[in-house]
C-alpha positions in Angstrom: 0.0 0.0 0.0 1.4 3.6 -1.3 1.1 6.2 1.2 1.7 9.4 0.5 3.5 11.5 3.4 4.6 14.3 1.6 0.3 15.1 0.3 -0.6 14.7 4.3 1.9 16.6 5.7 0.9 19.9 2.9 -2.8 19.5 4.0 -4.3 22.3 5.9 -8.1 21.8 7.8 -10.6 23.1 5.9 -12.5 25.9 6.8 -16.1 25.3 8.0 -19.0 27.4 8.0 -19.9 27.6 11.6 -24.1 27.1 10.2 -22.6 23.4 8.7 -20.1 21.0 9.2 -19.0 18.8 6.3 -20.3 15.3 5.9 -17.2 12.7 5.7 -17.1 10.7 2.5 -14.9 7.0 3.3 -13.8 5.6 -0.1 -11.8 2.7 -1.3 -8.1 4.2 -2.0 -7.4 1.5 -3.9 -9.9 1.9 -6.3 -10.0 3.8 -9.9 -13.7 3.8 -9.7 -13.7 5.3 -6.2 -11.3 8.0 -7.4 -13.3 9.3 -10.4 -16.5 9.2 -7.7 -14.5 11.6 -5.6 -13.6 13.5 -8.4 -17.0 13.5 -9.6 -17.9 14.6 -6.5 -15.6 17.6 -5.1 -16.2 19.6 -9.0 -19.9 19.6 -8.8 -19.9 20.4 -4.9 -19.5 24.4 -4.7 -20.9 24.9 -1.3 -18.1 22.7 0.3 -20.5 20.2 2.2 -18.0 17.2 2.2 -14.6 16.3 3.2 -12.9 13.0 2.1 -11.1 10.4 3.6 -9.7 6.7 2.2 -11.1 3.8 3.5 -7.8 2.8 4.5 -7.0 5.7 6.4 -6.7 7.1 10.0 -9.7 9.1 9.9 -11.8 6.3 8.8 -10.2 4.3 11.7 -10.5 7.4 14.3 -14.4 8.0 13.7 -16.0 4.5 12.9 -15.5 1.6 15.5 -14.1 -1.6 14.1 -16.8 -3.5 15.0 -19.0 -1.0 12.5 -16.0 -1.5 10.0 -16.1 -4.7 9.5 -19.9 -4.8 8.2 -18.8 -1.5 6.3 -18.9 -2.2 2.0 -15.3 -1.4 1.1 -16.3 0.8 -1.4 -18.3 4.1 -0.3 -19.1 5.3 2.9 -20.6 8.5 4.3 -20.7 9.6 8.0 -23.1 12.6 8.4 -22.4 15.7 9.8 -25.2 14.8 12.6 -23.7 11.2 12.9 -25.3 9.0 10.4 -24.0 6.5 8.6 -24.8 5.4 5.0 -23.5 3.1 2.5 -24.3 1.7 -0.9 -27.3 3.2 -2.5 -28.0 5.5 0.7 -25.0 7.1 0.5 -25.1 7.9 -3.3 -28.3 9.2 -3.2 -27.1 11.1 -0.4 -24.3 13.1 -2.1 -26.4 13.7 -5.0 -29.4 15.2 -2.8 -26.6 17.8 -1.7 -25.1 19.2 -5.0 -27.6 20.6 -7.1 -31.0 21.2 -8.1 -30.5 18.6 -11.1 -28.8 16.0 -9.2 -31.3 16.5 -5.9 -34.2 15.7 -9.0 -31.9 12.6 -9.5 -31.6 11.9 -6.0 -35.5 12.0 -5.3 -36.1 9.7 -8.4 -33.4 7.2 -7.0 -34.9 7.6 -3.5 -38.6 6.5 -5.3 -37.1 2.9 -5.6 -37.2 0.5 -3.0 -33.9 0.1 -1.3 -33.3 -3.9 -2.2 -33.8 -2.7 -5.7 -31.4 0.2 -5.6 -28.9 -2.2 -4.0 -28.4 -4.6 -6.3 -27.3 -2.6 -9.3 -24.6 -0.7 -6.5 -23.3 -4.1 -5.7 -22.9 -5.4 -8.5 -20.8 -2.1 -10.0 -19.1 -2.3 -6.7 -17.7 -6.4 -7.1 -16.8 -5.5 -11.3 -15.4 -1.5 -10.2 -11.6 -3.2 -9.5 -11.8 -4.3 -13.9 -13.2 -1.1 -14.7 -11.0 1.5 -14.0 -7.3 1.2 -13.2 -5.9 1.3 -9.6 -4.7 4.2 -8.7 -0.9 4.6 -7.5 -1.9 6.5 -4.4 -4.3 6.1 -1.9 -4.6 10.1 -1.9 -5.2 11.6 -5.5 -3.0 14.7 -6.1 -4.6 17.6 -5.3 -5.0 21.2 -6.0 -3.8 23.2 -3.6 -7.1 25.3 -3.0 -8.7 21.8 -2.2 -6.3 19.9 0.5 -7.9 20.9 2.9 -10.7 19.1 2.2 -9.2 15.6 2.2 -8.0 13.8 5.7 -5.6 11.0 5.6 
């Protein structure tokens, strides 16, 4: 497993908005899919309402107990601001109610479907994501500078 030292040590805390604090998004370091999510992610999320950690990281260690972690997907994984946490569909449909009036619509048409159903096509991307995009070399992406702050180790 890569680590990168020199990208942890450059990264500041972000600056929260005292009305909000960001949710945490958990996701697989180890995985090109997981990446491009993140990506996907942090450009269409203006307002700043989440902060990112890898799955294989101290912060995900830190805030969720290992008894939790172990019945964790090892894919994507979102701790609310208030404490929550969701996986799988929940958390997808969860990021997408908080960036945009387009994706909330999204989000809301997702949310229509009954959570087995919504399930099954996430786990099944989630057992073929490893063939689908290439693993990445780093467990933390490069970053722009105006964005470290908003990724923990």
């Amino acid at each position: 497993m890569v680590r990168c030292k020199y990208f942890v040590s450059q990264m500041q805390p972000m600056p929260t908005r005292s009305y909000e604090q960001p949710d945490l998004i958990f996701y697989d370091g180890e995985c090109g899919v997981c990446h491009r999510f993140v990506q996907f992610v942090v450009a269409r999320d203006k307002k700043q309402r989440f902060q990112f950690a890898p799955l294989q990281g101290k912060t995900f260690a830190r805030a969720i107990p290992p008894l939790q972690r172990s019945s964790l997907p090892d894919s994507v994984v979102l701790l609310t601001a208030s404490g929550k946490l969701l996986d799988r569909s929940n958390a997808a449909i969860y990021v997408l109610s908080r960036l945009g009036w387009f994706w909330r619509v999204m989000a809301a048409v997702l949310r229509a479907l009954p959570q087995p159903l919504r399930d099954r096509p996430y786990d099944a991307a989630a057992r073929k994501r490893q063939t689908w995009a290439a693993r990445p070399a780093a467990l933390c992406p490069v970053v722009p500078e105006h964005l470290r702050g908003r990724f923990l180790p």
